[in-house]
C-alpha positions as CSV (number, residue, x, y, z in Angstrom):
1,X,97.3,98.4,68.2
2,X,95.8,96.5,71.1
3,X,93.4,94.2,70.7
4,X,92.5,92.8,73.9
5,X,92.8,95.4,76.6
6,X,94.1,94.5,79.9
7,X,90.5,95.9,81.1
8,X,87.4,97.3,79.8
9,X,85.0,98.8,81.8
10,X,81.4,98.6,80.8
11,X,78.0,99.0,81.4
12,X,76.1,96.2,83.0
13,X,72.3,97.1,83.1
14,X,70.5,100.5,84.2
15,X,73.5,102.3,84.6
16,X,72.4,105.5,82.4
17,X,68.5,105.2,83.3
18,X,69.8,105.4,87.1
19,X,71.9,108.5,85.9
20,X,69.5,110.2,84.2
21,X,66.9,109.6,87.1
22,X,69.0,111.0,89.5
23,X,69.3,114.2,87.3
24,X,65.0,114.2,87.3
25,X,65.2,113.8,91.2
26,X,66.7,116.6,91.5
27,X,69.6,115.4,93.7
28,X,72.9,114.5,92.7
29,X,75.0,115.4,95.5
30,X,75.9,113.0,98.2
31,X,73.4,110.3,100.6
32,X,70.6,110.9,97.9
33,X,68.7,108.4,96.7
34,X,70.8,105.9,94.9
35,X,73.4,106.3,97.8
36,X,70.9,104.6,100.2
37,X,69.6,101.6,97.9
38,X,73.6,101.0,97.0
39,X,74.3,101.0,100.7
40,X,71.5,98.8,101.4
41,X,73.0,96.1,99.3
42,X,76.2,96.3,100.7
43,X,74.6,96.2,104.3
44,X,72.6,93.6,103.6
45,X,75.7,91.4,101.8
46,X,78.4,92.6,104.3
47,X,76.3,92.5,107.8
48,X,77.9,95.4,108.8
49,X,77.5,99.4,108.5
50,X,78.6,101.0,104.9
51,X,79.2,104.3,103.9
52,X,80.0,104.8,100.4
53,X,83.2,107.4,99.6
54,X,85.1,109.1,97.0
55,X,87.5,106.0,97.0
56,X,88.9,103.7,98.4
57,X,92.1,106.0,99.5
58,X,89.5,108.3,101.3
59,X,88.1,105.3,102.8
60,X,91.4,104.3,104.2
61,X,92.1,108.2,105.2
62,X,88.6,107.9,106.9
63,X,90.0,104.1,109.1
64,X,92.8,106.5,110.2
65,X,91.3,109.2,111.4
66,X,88.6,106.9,113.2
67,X,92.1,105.3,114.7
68,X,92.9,108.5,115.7
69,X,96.4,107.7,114.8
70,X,99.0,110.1,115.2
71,X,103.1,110.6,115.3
72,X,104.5,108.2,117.0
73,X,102.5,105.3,116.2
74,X,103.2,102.5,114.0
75,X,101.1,100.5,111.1
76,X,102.5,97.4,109.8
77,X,101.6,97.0,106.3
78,X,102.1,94.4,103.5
79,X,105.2,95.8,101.1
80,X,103.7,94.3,98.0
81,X,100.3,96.7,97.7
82,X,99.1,100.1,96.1
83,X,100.5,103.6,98.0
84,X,97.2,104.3,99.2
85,X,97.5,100.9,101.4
86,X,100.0,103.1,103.7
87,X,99.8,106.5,102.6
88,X,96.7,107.2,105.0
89,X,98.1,106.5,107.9
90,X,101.6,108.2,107.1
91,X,99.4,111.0,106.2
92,X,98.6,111.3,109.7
93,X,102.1,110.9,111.1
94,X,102.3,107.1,111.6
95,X,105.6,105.2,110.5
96,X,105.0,102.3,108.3
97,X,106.3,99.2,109.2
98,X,106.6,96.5,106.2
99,X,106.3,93.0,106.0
100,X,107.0,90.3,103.7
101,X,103.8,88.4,101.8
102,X,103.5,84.6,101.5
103,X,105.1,82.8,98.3
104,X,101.9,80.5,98.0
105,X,98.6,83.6,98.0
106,X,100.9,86.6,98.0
107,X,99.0,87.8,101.2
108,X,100.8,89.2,104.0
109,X,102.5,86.6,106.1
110,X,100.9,86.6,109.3
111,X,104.5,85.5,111.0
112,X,106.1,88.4,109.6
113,X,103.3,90.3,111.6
114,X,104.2,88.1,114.9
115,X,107.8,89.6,114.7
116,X,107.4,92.9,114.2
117,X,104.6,93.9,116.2
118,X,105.9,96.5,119.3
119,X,104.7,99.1,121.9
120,X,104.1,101.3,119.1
121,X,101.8,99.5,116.8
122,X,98.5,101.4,115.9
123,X,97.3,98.7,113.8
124,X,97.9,95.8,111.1
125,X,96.7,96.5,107.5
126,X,95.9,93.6,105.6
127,X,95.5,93.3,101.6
128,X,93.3,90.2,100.4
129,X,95.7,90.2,97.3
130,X,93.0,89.7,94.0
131,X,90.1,88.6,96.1
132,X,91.9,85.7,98.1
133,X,91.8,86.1,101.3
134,X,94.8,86.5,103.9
135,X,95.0,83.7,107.0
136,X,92.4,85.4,109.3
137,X,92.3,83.4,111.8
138,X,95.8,83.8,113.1
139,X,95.9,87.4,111.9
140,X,92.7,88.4,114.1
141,X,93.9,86.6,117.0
142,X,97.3,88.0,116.8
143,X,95.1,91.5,116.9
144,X,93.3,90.4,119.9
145,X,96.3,89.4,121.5
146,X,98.2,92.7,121.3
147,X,95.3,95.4,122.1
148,X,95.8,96.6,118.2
149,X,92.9,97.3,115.5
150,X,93.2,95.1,112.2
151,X,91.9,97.0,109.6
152,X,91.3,94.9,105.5
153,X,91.9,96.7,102.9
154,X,89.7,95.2,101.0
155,X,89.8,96.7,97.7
156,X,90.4,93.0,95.8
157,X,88.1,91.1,97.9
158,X,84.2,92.4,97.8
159,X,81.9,89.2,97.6
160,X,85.0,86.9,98.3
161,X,84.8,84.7,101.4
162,X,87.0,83.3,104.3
163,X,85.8,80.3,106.1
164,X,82.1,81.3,104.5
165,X,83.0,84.7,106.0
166,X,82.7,87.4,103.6
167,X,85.9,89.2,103.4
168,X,85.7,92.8,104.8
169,X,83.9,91.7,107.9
170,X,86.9,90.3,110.0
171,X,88.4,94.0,110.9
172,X,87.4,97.0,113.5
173,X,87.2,98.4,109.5
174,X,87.9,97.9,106.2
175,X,87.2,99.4,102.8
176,X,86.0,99.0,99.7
177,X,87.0,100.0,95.8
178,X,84.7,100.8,92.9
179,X,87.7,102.1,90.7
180,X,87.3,101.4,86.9
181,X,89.6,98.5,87.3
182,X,87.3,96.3,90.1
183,X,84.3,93.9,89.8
184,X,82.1,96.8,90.4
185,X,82.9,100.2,89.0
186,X,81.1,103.8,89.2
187,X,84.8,104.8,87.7
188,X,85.6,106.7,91.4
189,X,84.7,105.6,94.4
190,X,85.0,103.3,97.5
191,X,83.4,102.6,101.0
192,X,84.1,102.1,104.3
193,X,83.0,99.3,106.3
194,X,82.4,99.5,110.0
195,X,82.5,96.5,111.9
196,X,83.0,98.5,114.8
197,X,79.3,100.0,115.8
198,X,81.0,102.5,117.8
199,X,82.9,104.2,115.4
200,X,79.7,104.6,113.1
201,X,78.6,108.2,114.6
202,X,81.8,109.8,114.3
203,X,82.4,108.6,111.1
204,X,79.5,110.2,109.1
205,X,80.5,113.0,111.0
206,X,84.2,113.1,109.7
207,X,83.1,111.9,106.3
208,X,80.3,114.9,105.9
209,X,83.5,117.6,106.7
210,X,83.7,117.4,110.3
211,X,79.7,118.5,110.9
212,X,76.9,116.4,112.1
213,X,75.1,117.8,108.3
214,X,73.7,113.7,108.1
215,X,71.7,114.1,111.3
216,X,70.3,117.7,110.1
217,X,69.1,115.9,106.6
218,X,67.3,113.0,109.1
219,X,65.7,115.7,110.7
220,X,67.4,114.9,114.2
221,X,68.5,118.3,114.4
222,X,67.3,121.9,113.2
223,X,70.7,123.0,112.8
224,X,74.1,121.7,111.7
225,X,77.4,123.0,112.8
226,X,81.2,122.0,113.3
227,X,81.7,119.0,115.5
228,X,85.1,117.5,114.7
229,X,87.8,117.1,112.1
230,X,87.0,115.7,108.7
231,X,86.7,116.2,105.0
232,X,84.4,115.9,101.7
233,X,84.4,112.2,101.6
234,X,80.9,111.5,100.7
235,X,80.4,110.0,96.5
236,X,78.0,112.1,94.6
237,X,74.7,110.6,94.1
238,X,75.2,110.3,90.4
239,X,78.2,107.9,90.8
240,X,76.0,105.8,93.5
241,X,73.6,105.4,90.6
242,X,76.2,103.9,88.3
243,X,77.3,101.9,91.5
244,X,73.6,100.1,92.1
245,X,72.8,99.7,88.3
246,X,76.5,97.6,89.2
247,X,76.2,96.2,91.8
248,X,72.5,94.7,91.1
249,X,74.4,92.4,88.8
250,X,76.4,91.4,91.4
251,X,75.6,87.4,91.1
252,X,75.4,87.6,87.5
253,X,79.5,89.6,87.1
254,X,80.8,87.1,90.3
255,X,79.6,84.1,88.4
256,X,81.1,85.3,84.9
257,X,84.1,85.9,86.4
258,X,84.3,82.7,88.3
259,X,83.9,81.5,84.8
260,X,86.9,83.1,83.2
261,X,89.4,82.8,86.1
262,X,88.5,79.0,86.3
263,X,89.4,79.0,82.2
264,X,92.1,80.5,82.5
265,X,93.4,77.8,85.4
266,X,92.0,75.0,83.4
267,X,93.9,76.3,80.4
268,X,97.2,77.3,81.7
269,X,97.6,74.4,83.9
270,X,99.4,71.9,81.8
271,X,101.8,75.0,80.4
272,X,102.1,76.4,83.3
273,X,104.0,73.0,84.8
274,X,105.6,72.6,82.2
275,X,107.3,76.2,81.9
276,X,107.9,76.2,85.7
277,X,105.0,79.1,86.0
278,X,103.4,79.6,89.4
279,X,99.4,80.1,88.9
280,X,97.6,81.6,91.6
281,X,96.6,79.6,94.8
282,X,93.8,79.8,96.6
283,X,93.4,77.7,100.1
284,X,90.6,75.4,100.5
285,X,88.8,77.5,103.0
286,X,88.5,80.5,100.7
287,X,86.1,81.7,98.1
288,X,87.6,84.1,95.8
289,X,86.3,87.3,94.5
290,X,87.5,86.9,91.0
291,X,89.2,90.1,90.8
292,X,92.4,89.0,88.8
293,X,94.2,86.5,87.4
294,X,98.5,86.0,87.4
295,X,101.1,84.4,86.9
296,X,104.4,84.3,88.2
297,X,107.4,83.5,86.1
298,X,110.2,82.0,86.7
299,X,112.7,84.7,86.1
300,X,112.5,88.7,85.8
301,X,113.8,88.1,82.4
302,X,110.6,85.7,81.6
303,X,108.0,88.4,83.1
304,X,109.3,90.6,80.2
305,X,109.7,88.3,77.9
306,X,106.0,87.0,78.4
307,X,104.8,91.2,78.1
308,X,106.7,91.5,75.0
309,X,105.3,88.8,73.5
310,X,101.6,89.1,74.5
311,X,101.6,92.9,73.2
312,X,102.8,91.8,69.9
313,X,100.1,89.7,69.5
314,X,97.7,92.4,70.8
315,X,97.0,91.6,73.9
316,X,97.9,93.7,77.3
317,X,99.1,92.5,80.2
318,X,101.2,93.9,82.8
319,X,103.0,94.0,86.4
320,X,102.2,94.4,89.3
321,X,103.0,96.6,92.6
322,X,106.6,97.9,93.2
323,X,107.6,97.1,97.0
324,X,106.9,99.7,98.7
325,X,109.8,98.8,101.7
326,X,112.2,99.5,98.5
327,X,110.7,102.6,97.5
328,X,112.1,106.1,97.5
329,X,108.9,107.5,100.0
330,X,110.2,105.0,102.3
331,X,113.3,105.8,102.2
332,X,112.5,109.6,102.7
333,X,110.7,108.7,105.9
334,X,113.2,106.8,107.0
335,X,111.1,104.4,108.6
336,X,112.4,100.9,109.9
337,X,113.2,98.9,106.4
338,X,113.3,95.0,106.8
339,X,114.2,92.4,104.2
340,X,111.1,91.5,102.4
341,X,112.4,88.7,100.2
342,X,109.0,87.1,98.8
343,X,107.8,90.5,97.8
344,X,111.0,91.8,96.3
345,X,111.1,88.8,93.8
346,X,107.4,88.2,93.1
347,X,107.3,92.2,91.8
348,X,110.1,91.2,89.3
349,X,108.0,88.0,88.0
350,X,104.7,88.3,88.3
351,X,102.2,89.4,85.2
352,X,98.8,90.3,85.3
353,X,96.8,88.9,82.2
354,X,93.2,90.9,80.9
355,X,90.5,89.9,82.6
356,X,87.3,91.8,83.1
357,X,83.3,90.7,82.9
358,X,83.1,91.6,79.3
359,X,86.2,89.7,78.5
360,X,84.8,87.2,75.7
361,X,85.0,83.3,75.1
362,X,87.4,84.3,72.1
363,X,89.4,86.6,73.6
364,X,90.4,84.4,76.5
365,X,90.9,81.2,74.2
366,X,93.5,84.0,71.7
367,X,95.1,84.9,75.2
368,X,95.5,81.4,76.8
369,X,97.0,80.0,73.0
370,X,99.3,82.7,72.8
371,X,100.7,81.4,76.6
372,X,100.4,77.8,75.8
373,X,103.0,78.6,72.5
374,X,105.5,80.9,74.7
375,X,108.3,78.7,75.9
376,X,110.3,80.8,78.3
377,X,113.7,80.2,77.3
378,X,113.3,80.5,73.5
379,X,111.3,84.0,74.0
380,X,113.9,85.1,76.8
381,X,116.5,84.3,74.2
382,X,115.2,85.9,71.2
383,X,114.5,88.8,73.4
């Protein structure tokens, strides 16, 4: 039986007093109540226009519609993320176009984007892989430079920083996560950011089904009708009530978890040399969001080795993305498939390790002495 979960999400605060209230107010369908005061956090943290979504996919689905990207066009994407990275866009038509990540951050390389960038290209999607964030400097310019929208997924990255910059405020767009598995969870749920003021009309209007509803709730209309294309993006009120009771922790769960990542680097550090283990890397202009913590073995063997052991002591850790340039969807849409080395091997080795804001003093010291006793050879051996 496991003891120590890889996560385990929990409440924070007001979470079920929010809940309840917004069952009293008598609205708990979409832009109520709880929607705005979540969004005004996220506003006033981001500097930029927020509307919260069903998820983060829908929040990605929304970028591409906003992009208005269609057949023809091309998005080039990091290989090693989640589906829902590229699936927005190649629900719209586009062909992905997938480039290697850097060995040190595991963030796309932004010289892989130099070389592949045509004609064609739409955009560049960029992944600020757990909460550290890509070179944006070179990646924006590179943007600027070619006429093409850079949009962050920015699922990992909310409260993490660039430069000072907080992550998610570099791109025309970028979105946000509030799955179970993130800093801030209402279980579902996601946001887009719009950097961009002049997408912001059109997208409440694609995100409330393709009608200008919002401006009919404002009172800026008497009537509401069918303006454009869109769908039921919009997170219910009662979700945006877990969300704030969340998100109003939001210094207390950043510095927790800046706590247990920084234990976990402390701890590991001498095994971690000594076993030929690769700990994360962050750049000295970056401020991480403390969204995970891994490792990276030395050998494929070793990642399962390491799994194999930590679950037989009850404790869960696992992989990480697939590449998706060597996935079977990719080779369905036969789109352009180039060599992505660095992804392709850091898949095979890397291992994520629990970590989550309730994760406790004990349960980090059992996991970091079970690593500290794992030699790699012995365990791949035994194995």
């Amino acid at each position: 039986m496991i003891k120590i979960p890889f996560n385990r999400p929990v409440p924070l605060g007001r979470e079920l007093e929010y809940a309840a209230d917004a069952f009293q107010r008598g609205h708990i369908s979409g832009d109520g109540h709880y929607t705005r005061r979540a969004t005004e956090i996220l506003e006033q943290e981001l500097g930029a226009r927020v509307l919260l979504t069903t998820s983060c996919t829908h929040a990605l689905e929304l970028a591409a519609l906003l992009l208005n990207v269609m057949p023809g066009d091309e998005i080039i994407v990091p290989a090693f993320t989640f589906t829902s990275t590229i699936n927005a866009f190649v629900l719209r038509g586009a062909s992905p176009v997938f480039v290697d990540i850097r060995p040190d951050t595991l963030n796309v390389d932004e010289r892989e984007v130099a070389r592949v960038i045509t004609r064609k290209t739409k955009a560049i999607v960029v992944v600020h892989y757990a909460g550290i964030a890509c070179e944006m400097d070179s990646l924006v310019a590179l943007a600027e430079r070619h006429g093409v929208a850079l949009i962050e997924d920015n699922a990992h990255g909310l409260f993490g920083r660039y430069k000072g910059k907080p992550l998610g405020t570099f791109g025309r767009l970028s979105t946000l996560s509030f799955h179970e598995t993130k800093n801030f969870t209402c279980g579902e749920g996601g946001a887009l950011v719009i950097n961009d003021p002049t997408l912001y009309d059109r997208a409440e209007i694609l995100r409330e089904k393709g009608t200008d509803r919002s401006r009919f709730f404002r009172g800026e209309t008497d009537k509401y009708g069918w303006v454009d294309i869109g769908s039921s993006y919009v997170l219910s009120d009662m979700l945006a009530a877990v969300l704030l009771a969340q998100l109003e922790k939001r210094d207390e769960v950043q510095a927790r978890r800046r706590e247990l990542w920084n234990r976990y680097l402390t701890g590991l550090r001498d095994w971690a040399a000594a076993t030929h283990v690769k700990l994360p890397t962050v750049p000295d202009n970056v401020e991480p969001a403390y969204h995970l913590f891994h490792l990276v073995m030395p050998s494929a063997q070793a990642q399962q080795a390491l799994i194999r052991t930590l679950r037989h002591h009850g404790i869960y850790a696992v992989f990480h993305y697939l590449p998706l340039n060597r996935s079977a969807m990719a080779l369905t849409l036969g789109a352009d498939v180039y060599s992505c080395p660095v992804a392709e091997d850091t898949s095979e080795r890397l291992v994520r390790l629990p970590f989550f804001t309730r994760l406790n003093d004990t349960e980090l010291s059992t996991v970091v002495d079970v690593l500290c006793r794992f030699a790699v050879e012995a365990e791949i051996a035994h194995g």
